[in-house]
N, C-alpha and C positions, 0 to 999 in steps of 0.2 A: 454415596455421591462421587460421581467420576471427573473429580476435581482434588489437583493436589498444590501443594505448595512452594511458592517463589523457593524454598529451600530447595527443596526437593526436585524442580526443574533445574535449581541449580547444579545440583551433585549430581544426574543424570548428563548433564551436557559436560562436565567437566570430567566426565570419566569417557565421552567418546576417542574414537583413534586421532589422531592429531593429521591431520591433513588440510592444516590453512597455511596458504603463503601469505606471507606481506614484505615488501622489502628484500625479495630473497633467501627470508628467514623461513621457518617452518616452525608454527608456534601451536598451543593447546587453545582450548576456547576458556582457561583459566586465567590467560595471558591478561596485563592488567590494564592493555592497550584498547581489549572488546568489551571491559565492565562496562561502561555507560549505554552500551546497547543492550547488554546482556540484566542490567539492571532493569531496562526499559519493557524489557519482556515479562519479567519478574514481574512490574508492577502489576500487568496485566492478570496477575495470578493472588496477587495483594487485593486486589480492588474486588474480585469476590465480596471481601468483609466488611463493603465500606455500603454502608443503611441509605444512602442516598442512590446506591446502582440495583438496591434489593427488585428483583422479580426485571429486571432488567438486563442484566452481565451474566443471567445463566436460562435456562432451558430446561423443559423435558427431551429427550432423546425419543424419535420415535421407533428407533431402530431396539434401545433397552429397557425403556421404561425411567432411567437412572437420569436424575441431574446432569449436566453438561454445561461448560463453559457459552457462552453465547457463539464466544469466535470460534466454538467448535462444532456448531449445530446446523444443520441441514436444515433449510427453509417448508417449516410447514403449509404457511399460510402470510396472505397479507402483512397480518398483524406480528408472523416472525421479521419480518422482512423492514417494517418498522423501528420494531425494536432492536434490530443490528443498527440501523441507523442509527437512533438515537443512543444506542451506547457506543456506538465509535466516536459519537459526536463530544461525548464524552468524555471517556477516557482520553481524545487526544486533547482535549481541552487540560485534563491534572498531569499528563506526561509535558504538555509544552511544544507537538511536534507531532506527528504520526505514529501510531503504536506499532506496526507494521505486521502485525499480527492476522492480518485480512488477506493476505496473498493465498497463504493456504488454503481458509475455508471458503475462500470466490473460486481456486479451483475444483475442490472437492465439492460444492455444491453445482457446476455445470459438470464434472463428471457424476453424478450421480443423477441428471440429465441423460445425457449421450449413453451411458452404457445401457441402460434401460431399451430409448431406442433404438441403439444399434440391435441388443437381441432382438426387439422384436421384430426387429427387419430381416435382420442376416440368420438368425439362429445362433448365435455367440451365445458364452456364457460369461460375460463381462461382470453381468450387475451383481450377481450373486458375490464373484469376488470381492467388487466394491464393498458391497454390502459388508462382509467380513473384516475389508480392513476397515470401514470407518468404526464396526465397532470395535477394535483393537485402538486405532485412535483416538476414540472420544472413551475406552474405558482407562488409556493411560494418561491424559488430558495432553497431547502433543500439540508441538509449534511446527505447523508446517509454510515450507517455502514454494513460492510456484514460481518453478521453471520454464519461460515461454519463451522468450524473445531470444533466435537464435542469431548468432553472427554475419550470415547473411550474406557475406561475399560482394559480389557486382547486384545491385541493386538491382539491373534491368536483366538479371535473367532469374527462373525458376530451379525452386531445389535439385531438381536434376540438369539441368544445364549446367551446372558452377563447373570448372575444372578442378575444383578439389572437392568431392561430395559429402566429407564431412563438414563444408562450412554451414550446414542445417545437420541437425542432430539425428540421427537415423541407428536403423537395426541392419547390424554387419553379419550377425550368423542367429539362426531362429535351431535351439535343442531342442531335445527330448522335456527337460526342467525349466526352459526359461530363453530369454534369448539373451545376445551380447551388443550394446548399444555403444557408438562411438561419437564424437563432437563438443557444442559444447554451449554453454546461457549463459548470455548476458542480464546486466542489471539485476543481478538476486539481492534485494536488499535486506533480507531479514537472513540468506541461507549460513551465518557461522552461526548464527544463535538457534537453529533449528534444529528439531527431530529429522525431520521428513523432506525431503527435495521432493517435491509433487512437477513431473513433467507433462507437458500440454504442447501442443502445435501452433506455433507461431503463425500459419497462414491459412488462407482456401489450399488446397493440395487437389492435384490434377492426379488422374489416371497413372498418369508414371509416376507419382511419386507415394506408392505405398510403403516403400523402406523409411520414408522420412513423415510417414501416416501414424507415430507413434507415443501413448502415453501410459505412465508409470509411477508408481512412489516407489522409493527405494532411501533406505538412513543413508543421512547427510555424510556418514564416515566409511561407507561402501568403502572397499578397498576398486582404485581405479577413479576416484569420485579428489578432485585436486583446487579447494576453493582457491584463487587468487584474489587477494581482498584488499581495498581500499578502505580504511576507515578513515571516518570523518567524526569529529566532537567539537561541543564548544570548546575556548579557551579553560586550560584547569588555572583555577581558584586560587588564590594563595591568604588573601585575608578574607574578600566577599564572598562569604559563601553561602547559598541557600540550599532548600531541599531542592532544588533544579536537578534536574538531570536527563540527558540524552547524548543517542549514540548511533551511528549508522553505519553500518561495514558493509559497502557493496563488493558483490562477489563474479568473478568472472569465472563459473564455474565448468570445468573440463572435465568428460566422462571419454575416459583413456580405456575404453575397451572394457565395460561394467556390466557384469551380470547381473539378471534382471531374472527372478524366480515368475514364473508365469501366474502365480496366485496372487503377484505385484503389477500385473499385467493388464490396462485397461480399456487399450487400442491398440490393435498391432495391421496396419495396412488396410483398416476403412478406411481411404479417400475422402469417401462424403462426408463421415462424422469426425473424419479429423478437422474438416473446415468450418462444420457446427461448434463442436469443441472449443477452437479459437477463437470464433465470436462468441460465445457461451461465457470464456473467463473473463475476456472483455466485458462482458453487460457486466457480471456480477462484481468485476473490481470496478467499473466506473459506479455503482452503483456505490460501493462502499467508502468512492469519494465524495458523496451527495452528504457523507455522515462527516471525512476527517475534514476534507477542505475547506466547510463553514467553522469548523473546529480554530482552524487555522486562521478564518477572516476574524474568530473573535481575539486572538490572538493581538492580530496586527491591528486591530480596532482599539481593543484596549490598550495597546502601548501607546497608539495616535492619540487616546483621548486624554491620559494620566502624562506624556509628554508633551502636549500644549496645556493642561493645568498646571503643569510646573514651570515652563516658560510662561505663564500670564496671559494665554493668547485664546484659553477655551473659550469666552466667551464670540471673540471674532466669528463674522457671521460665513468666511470662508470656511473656517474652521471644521461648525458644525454641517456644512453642505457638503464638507471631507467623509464626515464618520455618519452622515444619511447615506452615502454613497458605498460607504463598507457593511453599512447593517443591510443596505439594499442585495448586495451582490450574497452575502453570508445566508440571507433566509429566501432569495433566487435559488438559491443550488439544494439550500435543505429542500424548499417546497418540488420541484423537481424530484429530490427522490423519495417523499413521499408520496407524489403522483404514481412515482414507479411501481413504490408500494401496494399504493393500492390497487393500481390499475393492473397488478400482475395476474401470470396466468398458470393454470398446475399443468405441470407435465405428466407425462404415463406414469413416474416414479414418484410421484407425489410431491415431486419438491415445488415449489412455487420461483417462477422465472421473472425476474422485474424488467418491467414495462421496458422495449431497447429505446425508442423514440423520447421518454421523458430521462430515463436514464443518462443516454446520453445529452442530451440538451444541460443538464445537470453539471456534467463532467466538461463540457463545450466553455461552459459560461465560467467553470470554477479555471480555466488552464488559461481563455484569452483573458480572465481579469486579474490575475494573478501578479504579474510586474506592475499593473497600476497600485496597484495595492500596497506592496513595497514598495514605490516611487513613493507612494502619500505619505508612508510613514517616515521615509526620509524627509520629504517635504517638512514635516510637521517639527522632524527632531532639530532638523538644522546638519552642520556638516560635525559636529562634536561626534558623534560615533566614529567616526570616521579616524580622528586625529586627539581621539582619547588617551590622556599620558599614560604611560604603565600601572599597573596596580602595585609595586612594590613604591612608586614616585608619593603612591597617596601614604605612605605609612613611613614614608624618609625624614628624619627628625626636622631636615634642613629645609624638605620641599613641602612636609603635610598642610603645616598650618598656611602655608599659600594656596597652595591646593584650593584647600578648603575656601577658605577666602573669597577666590573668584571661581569655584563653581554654582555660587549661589545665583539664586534667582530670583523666584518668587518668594517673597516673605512670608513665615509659617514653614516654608520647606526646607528641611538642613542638608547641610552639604552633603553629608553622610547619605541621606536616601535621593538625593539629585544624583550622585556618583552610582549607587546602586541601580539605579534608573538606567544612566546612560551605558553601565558596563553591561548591563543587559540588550539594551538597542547596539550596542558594539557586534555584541554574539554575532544579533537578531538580523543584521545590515551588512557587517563589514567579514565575516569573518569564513574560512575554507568553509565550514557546514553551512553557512548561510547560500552560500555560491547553489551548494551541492541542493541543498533545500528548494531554491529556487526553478532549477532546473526540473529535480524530479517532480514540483509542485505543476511544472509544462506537459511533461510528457510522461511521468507515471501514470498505467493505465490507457496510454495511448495517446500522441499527440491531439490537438484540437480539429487538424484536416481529420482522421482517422473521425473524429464522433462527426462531421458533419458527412463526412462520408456515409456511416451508419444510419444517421438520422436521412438522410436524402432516401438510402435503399428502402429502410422501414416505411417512408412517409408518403400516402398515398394524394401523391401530385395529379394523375387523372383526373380523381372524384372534384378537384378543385377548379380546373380545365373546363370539366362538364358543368357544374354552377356559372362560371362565366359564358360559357356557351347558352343555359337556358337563360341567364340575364340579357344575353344579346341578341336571343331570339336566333341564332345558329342550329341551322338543324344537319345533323348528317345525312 
């Protein structure tokens, strides 16, 4: 079985070359600053063993015959495509947050798409290679990161217009062995806990811009490969402590002149299916928010509903038209990508492509309702997350028993699990990750105009023109 252990990813990533900045430091991914994310991946590899994900969180590979992780499995059919849903939907439900684990296999399942078609249009030999790395991938069970969203420059002009041409990521010399890639990706939110930077194309790409037509994996410790990272966590714990845990280190990742072995090599200057490509990673990470996002509404649902029973107020008949409103939006997005699901289609390479039209509609509805969501459950808590006293103030000989005192509320609930309650709505509301949470919860996967964008192109507006026309007796 080509599946190994939280150990054992551990000790593989902590023995890479050291090339994360943070703070102007230059730190290992041992540092004790990336545990909580680096745990979070882990668990991913934990939850294997757990009889409630059985025949769920893994796969046959069609590529080896052998077992494989789910998040590492190339879409056979419908019913794979499902079942990613339903275990992302999962796992981010026991991690608390998003596993982040999906960036990789949403790109490696549309390059396993495109390279297919590109040979059989152009005469490349792309797929073959894929082919070879994904099983080199799925037989060492790798975390991979996708690299898409480039920095981008003046907004209103094209990757070749910029005055500085590395502000999109591009091929600066093409060898005999491989070529050498220069620029640089935004938003990598999983790339210090990863195997693999898996690169993809940010846009449609015109004619002139074959140099910046390019896609790749290559190890996250490449020499030339420079993450500058942002971590974000909750507040650490001093007396409350649970099994909780997350972590998230975005990376602004810099490729300073990085070779690139051509058997790493999966686009290099197709125009066309660099812009298939782009939308390709797109359907498939909006698609795999159809799984965390409802994840996330049960999240914030359940905190809304276990903080108005502890204020006294569940019954209130606002209340419960709060959390009709969150289970409505949570099983809107799953059922959306289970439409996807089903409604998908097989490509020449066999993988199976979800639906772009319910896919996104999915991803649309999970991004504009996402602040209401968070508004209700502030709503619900009141302003105490907010102006929550220290956690050393609860355990102060002078301040606990006041504390305690007046954080009660509802009778039957003790101070002890009200406190634990709110210091968790503290995280969940007030706190750097919650900000960062929020944000990426908008636009990871592509803001909310990008999927109506999509849905418009995919959405066949004519055929609906022409029923109004035979209703009105209009004839051309």
């Amino acid at each position: 079985m080509a599946i190994v252990t939280a150990d054992d990813y551990r000790e593989r990533l902590y023995r890479m070359r050291k090339n994360i900045y943070m703070g102007g430091e230059l730190i290992g991914r041992d540092d004790p600053r990336l545990k909580p994310g680096v745990d979070l991946i882990a668990d991913s590899f934990e939850r294997v063993k757990d009889p409630n994900l059985k025949d769920t969180i893994t796969a046959k590979s069609h590529l080896t015959g052998e077992e494989v992780h789910r998040l590492n499995h190339i879409h056979q059919s419908s019913e794979d495509l499902l079942k990613k849903q339903e275990c992302t939907r999962l796992l981010c439900q026991q991690a608390g947050g998003c596993i982040q684990r999906c960036m990789g296999i949403d790109a490696l399942n549309a390059l396993s798409v495109v390279t297919k078609d590109c040979d059989d249009n152009f005469g490349t030999e792309y797929y073959p290679r894929f082919v070879e790395f994904m099983k080199y991938f799925q037989k060492n069970d790798l975390v991979g990161n996708c690299a898409q969203t480039d920095i981008k420059g003046d907004r209103s002009k094209r990757p070749f217009e910029q005055s500085d041409p590395d502000l999109y990521l591009r091929v600066i010399e093409k060898k005999k062995d491989g070529i050498v890639v220069r620029g640089c990706k935004a938003h990598n939110s999983n790339a210090p806990f990863s195997d693999e930077i898996v690169v993809v194309p940010t846009r449609l790409m015109t004619d002139e811009e074959a140099d910046w037509s390019v896609a790749f994996s290559i190890p996250a410790d490449t020499p030339g490969i420079k993450q500058v990272v942002r971590i974000t966590t909750p507040r650490p714990r001093k007396h409350i402590h649970t099994k909780h845990f997350y972590g998230v280190a975005d990376s602004t990742t810099i490729f300073d002149d990085v070779f690139v072995p051509w058997e790493r090599v999966f686009l290099c200057g197709e125009t066309y299916f660099a812009s298939i490509l782009a939308m390709l990673f797109a359907t498939y990470h909006r698609h795999s928010y159809t799984g965390c996002k409802p994840a996330i509404t049960d999240l914030i649902m359940g905190a809304s509903a276990l903080v108005a029973d502890y204020n006294g107020v569940a019954e209130a008949s606002h209340v419960k038209d709060k959390l009709s409103e969150l289970i409505a939006t949570a099983e809107l997005v799953y059922a959306a990508g289970i439409a996807a699901s089903v409604k998908s289609t097989e490509a020449a390479s066999g993988t199976h492509i979800p639906n772009i039209i319910y896919t996104n509609v999915g991803r649309y509805h999970a991004g504009v309702s996402l602040y209401h969501e968070y508004e209700t459950l502030a709503d619900l808590a009141g302003g105490l997350p907010a102006t929550l006293p220290m956690e050393d103030d609860f355990f102060s000989p002078e301040t606990q028993p006041l504390l305690e005192k007046y954080m009660k509320r509802k009778d039957g609930i003790s101070a002890e699990n009200q406190h634990r309650l709110f210091r968790y709505l503290s995280d969940m509301l007030c706190s750097a990750h919650a900000g960062v949470a929020q944000v990426g919860g908008l636009h990871g996967g592509g803001s909310p105009v990008m999927e109506k964008i999509a849905i418009r192109n995919q959405y066949d507006i004519d055929s609906r023109k022409r029923l109004i026309k035979m209703h009105s007796g209009i004839k051309d």
